[in-house]
C-alpha positions in Angstrom: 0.0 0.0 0.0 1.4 3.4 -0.8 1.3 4.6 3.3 3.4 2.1 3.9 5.9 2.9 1.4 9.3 3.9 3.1 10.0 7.7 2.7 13.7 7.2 2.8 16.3 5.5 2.6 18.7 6.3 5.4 22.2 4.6 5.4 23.3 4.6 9.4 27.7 4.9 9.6 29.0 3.9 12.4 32.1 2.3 13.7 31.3 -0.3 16.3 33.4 -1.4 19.5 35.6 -4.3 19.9 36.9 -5.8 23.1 40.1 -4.8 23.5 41.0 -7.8 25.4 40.7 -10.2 23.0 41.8 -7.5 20.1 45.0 -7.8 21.9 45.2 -3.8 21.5 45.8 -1.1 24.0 43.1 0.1 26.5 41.8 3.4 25.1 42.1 1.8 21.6 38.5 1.8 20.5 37.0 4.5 22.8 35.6 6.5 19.9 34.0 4.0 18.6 30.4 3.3 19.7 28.8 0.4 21.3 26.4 -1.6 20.2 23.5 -0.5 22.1 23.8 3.4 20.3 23.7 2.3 17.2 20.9 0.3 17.7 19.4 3.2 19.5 20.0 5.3 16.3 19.1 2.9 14.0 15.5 2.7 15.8 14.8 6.5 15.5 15.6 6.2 12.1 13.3 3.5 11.3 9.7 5.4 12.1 11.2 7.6 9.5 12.8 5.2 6.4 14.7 2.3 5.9 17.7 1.9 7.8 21.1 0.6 5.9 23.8 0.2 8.7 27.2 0.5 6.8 30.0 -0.1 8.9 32.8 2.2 8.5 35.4 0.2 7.3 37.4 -0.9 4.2 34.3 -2.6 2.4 31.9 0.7 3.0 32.5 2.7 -0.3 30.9 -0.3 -2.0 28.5 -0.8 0.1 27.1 2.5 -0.4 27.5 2.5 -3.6 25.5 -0.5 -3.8 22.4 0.6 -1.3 22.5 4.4 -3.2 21.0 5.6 0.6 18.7 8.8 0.5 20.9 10.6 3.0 23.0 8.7 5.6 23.5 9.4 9.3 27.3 9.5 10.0 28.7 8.5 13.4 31.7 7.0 11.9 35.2 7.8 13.2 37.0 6.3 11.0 39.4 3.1 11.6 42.9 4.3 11.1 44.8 7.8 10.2 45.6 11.3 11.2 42.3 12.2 8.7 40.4 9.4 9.7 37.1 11.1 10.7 36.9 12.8 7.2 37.0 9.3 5.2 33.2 8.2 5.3 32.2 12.3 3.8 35.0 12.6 1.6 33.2 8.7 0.1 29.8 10.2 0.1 30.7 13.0 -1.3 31.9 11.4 -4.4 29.0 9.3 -4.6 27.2 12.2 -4.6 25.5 11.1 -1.1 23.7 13.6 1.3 24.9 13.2 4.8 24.7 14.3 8.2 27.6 16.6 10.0 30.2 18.5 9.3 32.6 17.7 6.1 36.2 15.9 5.6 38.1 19.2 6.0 36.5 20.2 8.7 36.6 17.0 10.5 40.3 16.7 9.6 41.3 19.8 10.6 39.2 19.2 14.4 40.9 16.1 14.8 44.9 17.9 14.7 44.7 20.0 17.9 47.3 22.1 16.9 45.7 23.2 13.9 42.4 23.7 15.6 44.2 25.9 17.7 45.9 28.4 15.2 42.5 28.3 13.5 40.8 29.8 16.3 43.5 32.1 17.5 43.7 33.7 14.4 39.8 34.4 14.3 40.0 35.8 17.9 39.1 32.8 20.1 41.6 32.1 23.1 43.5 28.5 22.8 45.8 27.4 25.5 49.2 28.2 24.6 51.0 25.1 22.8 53.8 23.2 21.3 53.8 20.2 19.3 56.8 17.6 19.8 57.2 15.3 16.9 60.3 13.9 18.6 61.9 14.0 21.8 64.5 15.9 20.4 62.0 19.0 19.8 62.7 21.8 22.0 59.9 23.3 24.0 58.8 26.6 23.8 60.7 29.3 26.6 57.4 30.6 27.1 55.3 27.7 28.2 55.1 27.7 31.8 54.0 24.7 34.4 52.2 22.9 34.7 51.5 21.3 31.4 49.0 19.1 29.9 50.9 15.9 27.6 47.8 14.5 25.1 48.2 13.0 21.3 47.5 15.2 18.7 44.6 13.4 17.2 42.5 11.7 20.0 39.1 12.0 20.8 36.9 10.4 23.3 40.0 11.7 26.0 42.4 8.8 24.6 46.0 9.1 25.9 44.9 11.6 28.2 45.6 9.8 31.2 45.3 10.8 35.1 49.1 11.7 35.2 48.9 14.0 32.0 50.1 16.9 33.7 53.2 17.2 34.0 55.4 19.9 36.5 58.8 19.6 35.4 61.0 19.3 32.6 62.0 15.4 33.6 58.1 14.7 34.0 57.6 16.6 30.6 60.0 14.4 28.3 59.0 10.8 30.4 55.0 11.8 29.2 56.3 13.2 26.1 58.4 9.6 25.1 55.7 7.7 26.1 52.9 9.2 24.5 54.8 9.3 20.8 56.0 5.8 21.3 52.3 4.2 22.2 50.7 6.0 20.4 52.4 6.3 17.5 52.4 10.5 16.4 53.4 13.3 18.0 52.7 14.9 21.4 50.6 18.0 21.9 51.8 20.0 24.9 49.2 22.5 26.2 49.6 25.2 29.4 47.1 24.2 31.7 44.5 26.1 31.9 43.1 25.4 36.0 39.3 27.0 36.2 36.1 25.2 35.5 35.5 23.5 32.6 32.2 23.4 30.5 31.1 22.3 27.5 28.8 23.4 25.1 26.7 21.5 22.3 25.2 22.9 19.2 22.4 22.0 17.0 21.1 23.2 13.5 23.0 25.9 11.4 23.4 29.7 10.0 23.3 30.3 13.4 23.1 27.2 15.5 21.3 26.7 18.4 23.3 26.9 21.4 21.9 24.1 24.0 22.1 24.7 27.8 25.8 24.4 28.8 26.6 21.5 30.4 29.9 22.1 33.5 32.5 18.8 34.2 32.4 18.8 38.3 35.6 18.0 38.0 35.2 18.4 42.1 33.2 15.4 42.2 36.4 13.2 41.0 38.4 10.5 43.1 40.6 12.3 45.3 43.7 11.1 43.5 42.2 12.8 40.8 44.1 15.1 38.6 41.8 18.0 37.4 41.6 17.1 34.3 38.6 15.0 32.6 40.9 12.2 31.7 40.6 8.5 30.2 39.6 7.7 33.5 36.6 9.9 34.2 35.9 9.4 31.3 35.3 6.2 31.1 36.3 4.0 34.2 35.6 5.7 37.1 32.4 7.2 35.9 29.9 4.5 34.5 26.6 3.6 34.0 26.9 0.9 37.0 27.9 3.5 39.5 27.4 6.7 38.0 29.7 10.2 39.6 27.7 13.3 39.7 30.3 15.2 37.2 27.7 16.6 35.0 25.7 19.9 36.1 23.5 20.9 33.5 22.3 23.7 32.9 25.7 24.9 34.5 25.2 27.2 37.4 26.8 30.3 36.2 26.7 34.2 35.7 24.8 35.5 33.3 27.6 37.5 31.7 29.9 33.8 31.7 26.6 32.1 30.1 26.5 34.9 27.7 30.3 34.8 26.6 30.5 30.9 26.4 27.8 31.1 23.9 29.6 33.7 22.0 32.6 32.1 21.7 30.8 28.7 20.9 29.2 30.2 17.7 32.7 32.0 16.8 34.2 28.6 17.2 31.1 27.2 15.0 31.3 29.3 12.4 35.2 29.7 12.0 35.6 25.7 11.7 32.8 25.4 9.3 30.7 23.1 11.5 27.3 21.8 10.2 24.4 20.3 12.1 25.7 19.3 15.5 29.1 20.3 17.5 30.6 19.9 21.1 33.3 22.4 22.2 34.5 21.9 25.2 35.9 25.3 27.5 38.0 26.2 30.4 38.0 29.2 32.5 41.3 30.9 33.8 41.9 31.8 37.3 40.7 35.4 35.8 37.6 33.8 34.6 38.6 33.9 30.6 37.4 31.3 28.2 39.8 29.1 26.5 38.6 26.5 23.8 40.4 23.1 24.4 38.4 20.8 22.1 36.0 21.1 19.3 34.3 17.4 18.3 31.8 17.8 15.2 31.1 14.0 15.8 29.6 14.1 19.3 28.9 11.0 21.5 25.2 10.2 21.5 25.0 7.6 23.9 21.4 7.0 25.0 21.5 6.2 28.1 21.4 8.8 30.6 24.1 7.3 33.3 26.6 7.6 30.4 27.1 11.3 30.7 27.2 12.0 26.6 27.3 15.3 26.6 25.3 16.4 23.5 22.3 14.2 24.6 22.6 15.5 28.3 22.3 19.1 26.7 19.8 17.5 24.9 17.4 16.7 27.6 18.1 19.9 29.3 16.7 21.5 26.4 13.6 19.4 26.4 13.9 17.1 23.6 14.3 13.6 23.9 16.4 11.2 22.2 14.5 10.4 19.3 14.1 14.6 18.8 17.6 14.7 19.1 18.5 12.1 16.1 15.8 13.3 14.1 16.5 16.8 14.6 19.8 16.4 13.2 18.2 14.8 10.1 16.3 17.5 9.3 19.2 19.6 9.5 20.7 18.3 7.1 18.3 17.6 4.7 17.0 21.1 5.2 21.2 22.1 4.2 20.2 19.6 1.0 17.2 21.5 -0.2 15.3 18.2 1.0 12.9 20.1 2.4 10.0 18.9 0.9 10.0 15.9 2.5 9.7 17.6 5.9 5.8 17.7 6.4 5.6 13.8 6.0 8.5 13.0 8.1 6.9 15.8 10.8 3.5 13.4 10.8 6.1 10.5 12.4 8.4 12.3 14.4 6.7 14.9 16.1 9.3 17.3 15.7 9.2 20.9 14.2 11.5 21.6 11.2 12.3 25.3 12.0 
């Protein structure tokens, strides 16, 4: 019957988690990577709207969407391998000719390199910690750096080789994080002044402008007390967890208006100078003088369903008032709106119950 034909097709790309253990790889290997429960949870939303393809993201995707010709596909995908990793999976559908979801390859390559992220927003006015990249051990630090410092690879996500004992307060502790962290992981070493107020982050949704969500603050207070202040690998991921759950989020973040107000500011500058489309996380740090500094910017946010999880852009999310379904589809539309697809908005507002601004 023709009600029941499928509106879309919707190809889902996603990179899915491994166990490490029996992978025989290193701890924080697959930490970008999502589980199998979000993609399911994904691929569910997606389904009151079309059909759902799920394409995993690796070296047998570019025929399989080639194959499946998808309407528009949600990507999620990280990528497996490479400094440019997150990029692959647009820079394919882009040659196919594919909508999709998100930001594109250059400016997913370019948030993934730290470094360049950095001079990016420097040189349109947004404050970066100072920095200094070390391709080798031999590299000389910059005079002006002062202690501590923060030791993390170039191009992690997800807080991957930022460990607990990432700061480091001398010169000796400096190189011994500095070796390590080019050896394991394979690139170089971004060293960062830290940057010691509190830290927030801030999600984004929709585009030209986006909609800044209610900013959520990491209690970084509410660590272990052989916590570093930093929201490492661990908090991440191994202290905090759905099975005991820390309080670390606060959202919306109890702040002054005129901080609120600057946050956002700087979130749409950092938006807008990185070419971001559809959704974005920036994470921020105060100064002991109250300044903003940008430390992160993730176009491909975690979107972890369940609530204990603490993924920020569906804990903003929820703050806002939309659930998780809104959430994904709201994304959708944004891009299909950026695609001229608009026309296909009223049907897919009948099964959603979202409005397309």
């Amino acid at each position: 019957m023709e009600e029941d034909r499928w509106l879309l097709t919707i190809g889902l790309a996603y990179n899915l988690k491994r166990n490490n253990r029996t992978s025989g790889v290193r701890e924080d290997y697959y930490a970008e990577f999502d589980d199998q429960s979000t993609v399911d949870a994904i691929a569910s939303v997606l389904s009151k709207i079309g059909e759902v393809v799920r394409v995993e993201a690796d070296e047998d995707a570019y025929n399989t969407f080639r194959q499946a010709k998808p309407d528009i596909v949600f990507n999620i995908a990280e990528g497996l391998r490479g400094e440019s990793r997150e990029s692959y999976v647009p820079a394919l559908l882009e040659m196919l000719d594919i909508p999709y979801t998100g930001s594109g390859p250059l400016t997913l390559a370019i948030a993934l390199n730290k470094a360049v992220t950095h001079t990016l927003l420097s040189g349109g006015g947004v404050r970066t910690p100072k920095h200094h990249v070390f391709t080798t051990l031999d590299d000389l630090v910059r005079p002006d750096l002062k202690f501590p410092l923060v030791v993390k690879p170039l191009h992690e996500g997800s807080s991957k080789g930022i460990w607990n004992n990432a700061l480091a307060y001398s010169e000796n502790e400096l190189k011994e994080r500095v070796a390590h962290l080019i050896e394991t992981y394979e690139q170089p070493a971004l060293v960062e002044e830290y940057v010691g107020g509190r830290e927030f982050t801030i999600a984004l949704l929709g585009n030209n402008p986006p909609n800044v969500l209610p900013i959520v603050e990491v209690r970084l207070d509410m660590l272990p007390p052989q916590a570093s202040k930093l929201y490492s690998y661990e908090a991440k991921w191994i202290w905090d967890t759905c099975e005991h759950p820390l309080e670390i989020f606060e959202c919306p973040a109890l702040i002054p208006d005129g901080i609120c107000e600057e946050l956002k500011h700087i979130a749409l500058q950092t938006f807008k100078i990185l070419g971001c489309r559809d959704m974005c996380r920036i994470d921020v740090r105060l100064d002991d003088e109250g300044r903003c500094y940008v430390l992160d910017v993730n176009p491909l946010p975690g979107m972890i369903p369940d609530p204990r999880a603490h993924s920020c852009l569906p804990e903003a999310a929820r703050a806002a008032g939309l659930t998780y379904d809104e959430l994904i589809t709201s994304i959708l539309f944004y891009a299909l709106d950026r695609y001229k697809m608009r026309n296909l908005a009223p049907e897919i507002r009948a099964r959603s119950s979202i409005t397309m601004e």
